[in-house]
MIMINU-92861 format. One record per residue (C-alpha): x negated, y negated, z. Coordinates in steps of 0.02 Angstrom, whole numbers, padded with zeros to 5 digits, always signed. Layout:
N
XYZ/...
END
This chain:
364
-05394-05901+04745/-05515-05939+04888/-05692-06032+04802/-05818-06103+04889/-05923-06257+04862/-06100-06211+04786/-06242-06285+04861/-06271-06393+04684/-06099-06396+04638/-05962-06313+04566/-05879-06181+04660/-05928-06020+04693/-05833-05831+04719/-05906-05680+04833/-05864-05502+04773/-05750-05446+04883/-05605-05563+04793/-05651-05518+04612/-05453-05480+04576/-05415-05641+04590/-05505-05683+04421/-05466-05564+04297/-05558-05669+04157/-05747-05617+04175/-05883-05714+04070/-06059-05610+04049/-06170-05732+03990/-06325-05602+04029/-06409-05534+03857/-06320-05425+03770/-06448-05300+03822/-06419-05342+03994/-06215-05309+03961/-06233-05167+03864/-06337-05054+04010/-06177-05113+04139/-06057-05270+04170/-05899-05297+04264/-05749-05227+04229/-05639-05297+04085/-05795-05460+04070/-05840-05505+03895/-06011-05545+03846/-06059-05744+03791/-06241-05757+03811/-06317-05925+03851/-06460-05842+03780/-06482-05690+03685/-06585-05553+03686/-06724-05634+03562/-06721-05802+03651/-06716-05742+03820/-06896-05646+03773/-06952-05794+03710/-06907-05898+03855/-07009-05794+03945/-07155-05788+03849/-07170-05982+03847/-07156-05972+04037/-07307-05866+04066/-07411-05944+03923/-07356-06153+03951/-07265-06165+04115/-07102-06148+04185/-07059-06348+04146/-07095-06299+03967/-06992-06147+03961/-06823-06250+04051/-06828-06374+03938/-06837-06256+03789/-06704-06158+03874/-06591-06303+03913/-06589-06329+03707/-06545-06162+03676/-06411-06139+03829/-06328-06310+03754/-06328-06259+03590/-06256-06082+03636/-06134-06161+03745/-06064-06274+03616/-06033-06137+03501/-05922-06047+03618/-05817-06211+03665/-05785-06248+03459/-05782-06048+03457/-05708-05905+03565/-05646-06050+03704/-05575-06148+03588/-05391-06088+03620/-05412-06077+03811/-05263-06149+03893/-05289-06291+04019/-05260-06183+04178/-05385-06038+04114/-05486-05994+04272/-05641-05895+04214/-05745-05815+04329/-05938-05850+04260/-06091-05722+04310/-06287-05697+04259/-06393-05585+04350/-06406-05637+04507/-06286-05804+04506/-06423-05931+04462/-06464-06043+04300/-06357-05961+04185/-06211-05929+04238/-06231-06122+04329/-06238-06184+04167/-06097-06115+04095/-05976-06138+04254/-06016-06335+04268/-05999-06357+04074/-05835-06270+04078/-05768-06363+04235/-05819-06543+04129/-05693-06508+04003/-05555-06464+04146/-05538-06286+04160/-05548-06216+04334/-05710-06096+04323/-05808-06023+04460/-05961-05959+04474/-06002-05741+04553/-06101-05789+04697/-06244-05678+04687/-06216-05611+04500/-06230-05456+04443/-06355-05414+04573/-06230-05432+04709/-06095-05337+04609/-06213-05164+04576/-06235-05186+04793/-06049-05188+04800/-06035-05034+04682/-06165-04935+04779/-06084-04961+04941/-05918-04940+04894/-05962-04775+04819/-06048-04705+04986/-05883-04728+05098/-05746-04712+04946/-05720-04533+04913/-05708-04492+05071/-05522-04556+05059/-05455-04409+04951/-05393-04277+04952/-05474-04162+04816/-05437-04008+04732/-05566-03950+04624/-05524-03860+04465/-05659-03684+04456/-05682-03580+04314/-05814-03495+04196/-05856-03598+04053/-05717-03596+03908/-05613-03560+04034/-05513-03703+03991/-05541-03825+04164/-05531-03992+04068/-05380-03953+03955/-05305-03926+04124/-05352-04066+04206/-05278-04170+04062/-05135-04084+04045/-05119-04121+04235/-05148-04318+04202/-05027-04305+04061/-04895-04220+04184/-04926-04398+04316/-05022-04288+04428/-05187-04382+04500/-05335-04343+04405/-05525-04384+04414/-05618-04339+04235/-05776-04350+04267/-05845-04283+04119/-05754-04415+04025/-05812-04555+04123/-05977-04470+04097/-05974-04428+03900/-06045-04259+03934/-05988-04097+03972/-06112-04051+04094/-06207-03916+03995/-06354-03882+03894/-06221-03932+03739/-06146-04053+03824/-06149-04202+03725/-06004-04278+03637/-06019-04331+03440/-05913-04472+03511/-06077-04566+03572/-06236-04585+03701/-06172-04549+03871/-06177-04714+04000/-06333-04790+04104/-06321-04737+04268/-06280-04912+04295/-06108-04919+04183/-06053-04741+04245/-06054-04818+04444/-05953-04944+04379/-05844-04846+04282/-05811-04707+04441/-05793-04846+04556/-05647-04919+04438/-05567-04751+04425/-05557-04706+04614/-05500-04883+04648/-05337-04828+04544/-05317-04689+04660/-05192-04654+04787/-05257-04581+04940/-05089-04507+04989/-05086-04406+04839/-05193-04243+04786/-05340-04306+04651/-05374-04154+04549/-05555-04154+04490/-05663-04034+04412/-05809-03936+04498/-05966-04017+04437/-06141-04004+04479/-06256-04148+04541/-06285-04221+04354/-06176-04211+04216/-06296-04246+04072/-06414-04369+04094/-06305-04452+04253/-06304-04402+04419/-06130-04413+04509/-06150-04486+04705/-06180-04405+04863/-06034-04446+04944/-05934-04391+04805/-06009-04225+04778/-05981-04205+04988/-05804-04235+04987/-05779-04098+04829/-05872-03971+04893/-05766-03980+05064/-05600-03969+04928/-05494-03827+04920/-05509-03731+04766/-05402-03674+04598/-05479-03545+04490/-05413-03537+04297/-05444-03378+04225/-05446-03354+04020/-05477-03207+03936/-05667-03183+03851/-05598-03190+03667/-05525-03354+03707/-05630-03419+03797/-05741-03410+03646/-05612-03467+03527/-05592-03612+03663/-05757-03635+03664/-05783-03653+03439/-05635-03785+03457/-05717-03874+03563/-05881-03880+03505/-05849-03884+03333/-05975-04034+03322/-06125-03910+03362/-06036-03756+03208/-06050-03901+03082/-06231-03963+03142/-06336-03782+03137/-06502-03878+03159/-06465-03973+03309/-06392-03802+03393/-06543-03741+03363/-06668-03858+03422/-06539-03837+03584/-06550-03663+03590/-06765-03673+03597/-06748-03751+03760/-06668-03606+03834/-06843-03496+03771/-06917-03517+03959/-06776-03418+04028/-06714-03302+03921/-06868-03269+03805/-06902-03303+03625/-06835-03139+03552/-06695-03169+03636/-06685-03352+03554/-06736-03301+03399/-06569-03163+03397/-06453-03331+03437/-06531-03427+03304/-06515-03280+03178/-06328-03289+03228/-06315-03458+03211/-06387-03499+03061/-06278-03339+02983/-06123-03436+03070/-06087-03275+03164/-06012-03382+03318/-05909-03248+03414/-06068-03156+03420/-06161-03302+03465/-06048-03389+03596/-06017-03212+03682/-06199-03172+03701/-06235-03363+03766/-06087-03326+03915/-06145-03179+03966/-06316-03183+03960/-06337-03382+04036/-06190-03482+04070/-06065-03344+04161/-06237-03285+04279/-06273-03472+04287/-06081-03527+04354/-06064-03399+04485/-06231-03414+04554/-06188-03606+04564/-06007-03583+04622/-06038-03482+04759/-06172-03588+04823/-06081-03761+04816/-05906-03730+04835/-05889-03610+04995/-05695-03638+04977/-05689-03537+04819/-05641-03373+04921/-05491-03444+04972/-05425-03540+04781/-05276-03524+04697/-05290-03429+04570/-05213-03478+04391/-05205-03386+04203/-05222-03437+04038/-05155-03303+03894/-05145-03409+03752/-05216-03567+03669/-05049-03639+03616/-04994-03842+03629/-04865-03803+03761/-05001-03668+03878/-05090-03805+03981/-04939-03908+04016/-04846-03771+04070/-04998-03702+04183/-05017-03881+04237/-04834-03902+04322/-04825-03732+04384/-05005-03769+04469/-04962-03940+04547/-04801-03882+04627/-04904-03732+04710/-05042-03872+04760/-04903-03976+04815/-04839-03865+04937/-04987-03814+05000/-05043-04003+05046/-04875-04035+05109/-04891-03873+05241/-05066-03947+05290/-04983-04115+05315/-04852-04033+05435/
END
């Protein structure tokens, strides 16, 4: 573990050797944590979100002496309830690595209090600050590593079963739709919970492609530019849309049953369908909306799923498709006839060992 001196003491850690300190100490707000943090850091705030404000207030209303020396009482305080507290059982060579926002006050404060009792803790230099610049490089010159092949299909068509069952097999695989929460449609959302800040879901890709092997294929699904409310990077996006392609086929009455399993969430919830379906009224009209609603609120799904592929998301995917993935001409194509536990698995190791000798006679 390489730390350097700080300029008022302690020792200090750049970036670039995070893996040497697998014990990460947020002591930003839990607001602050929550939006992103390091991988794998746990939040101790010297101050929380309440005190923090209030800090601040005092600043701009007394002055800044007033303000550290009413934060000094709180960072003490806070400090000595995590050393009788969650540090309590530490062992003697525990080697924390301590970070704020941008490696100033309070993570200092932390760091030298820790190093008084004996333990060996260093300080981010830079903070969080210096870790999101890290991310955001990284992520412009990282996917252009891999090899990609990019799962295609209409929706229902059954691309992220796939793509699991392909993880599940030990092939390489890049979910972005889980890292992102979303699905990447109009009913995208999960019932598991909000999607990610922008912030969190950098961290989170930049985690996931770091586990990749660039000598092996990384299968990935064809996304657009934002899944939900995040937007995935350029570089990213580049690489995929240079991929060669696979295109699952499923037959349109499962697709539709695939697509009731899936979002079940929305058949139990008729009012938040609904309020969905209104924002489709600029491009498909209001009687149109109104006949989806009818067929919603009388649970008539097949009619209603069928109606919303054909009429927006089939038209939608191909125009999209064909414009972003000029490979898709040349895919390998795979079918799906049933909706069984064993299908996708199956599909999944006959798939890979066709991928596998195509990136082999590429690499010969």
């Amino acid at each position: 573990m390489n730390a350097a001196p700080s300029p008022r003491g302690g020792h200090t850690v750049r970036v670039d050797v995070l893996s040497d300190y697998p014990d990460r100490i947020d002591v930003r707000s839990p607001a602050e944590f929550a939006e992103d943090h390091l991988p794998g850091a746990v939040s101790h705030p010297v101050l929380d979100d309440a005190e923090r404000a209030r800090i601040g207030t005092l600043h701009a209303q007394d002055s800044a002496f007033a303000a550290r020396r009413a934060g000094a009482a709180l960072v003490a305080r806070n400090i000595a309830t995590m050393l009788e507290g969650a540090f309590a059982d530490k062992p003697r060579d525990w080697a924390p690595l301590v970070y704020c926002w941008r490696g100033g006050q309070r993570s200092r404060s932390l760091a030298h209090m820790l190093n008084e009792v004996g333990w060996r803790a260093v300080q981010l230099e830079g903070g969080y600050r210096a870790y999101r610049r890290h991310v955001i490089g990284e992520l412009a010159t990282l996917p252009a590593r891999f090899r990609y092949e990019v799962i295609c299909g209409l929706t229902g068509s059954g691309k992220s079963r796939l793509l699991a069952a392909l993880a599940a097999g030990g092939a390489q695989a890049l979910d972005l739709e889980g890292l992102a929460r979303h699905r990447g449609s109009l009913l995208g959302d999960l019932p598991e919970g909000a999607q990610p800040s922008q912030k969190s879901f950098d961290t989170r890709l930049l985690a996931a492609l770091a586990r990749l092997d660039p000598a092996r294929v990384v299968y990935v699904e064809s996304e657009s530019r934002k899944i939900g409310t995040v937007q995935v990077p350029e570089a990213l996006l580049t690489a995929m849309r240079a991929a060669e392609c696979i295109r699952v086929e499923l037959p349109r009455s499962l697709r539709i049953e695939l697509l009731k399993q899936e979002y079940a969430h929305f058949l139990a919830d008729r009012s938040t369908l609904i309020a969905r379906l209104r924002h489709l009224v600029p491009l498909h009209g209001k009687a149109t909306i109104e006949r989806w609603t009818d067929a919603a609120q009388a649970g008539d799904w097949d009619a209603l799923v069928g109606e919303l592929l054909e009429l927006h998301y089939d038209p939608t995917y191909r125009r999209s498709i064909g414009r972003n993935f000029p490979r898709i001409g040349d895919a390998i194509s795979v079918a799906v006839d049933e909706l069984t536990d064993s299908a996708f698995p199956a599909l999944a190791r006959d798939l890979d060992a066709r991928v596998q000798a195509r990136f082999q006679g590429t690499r010969t």
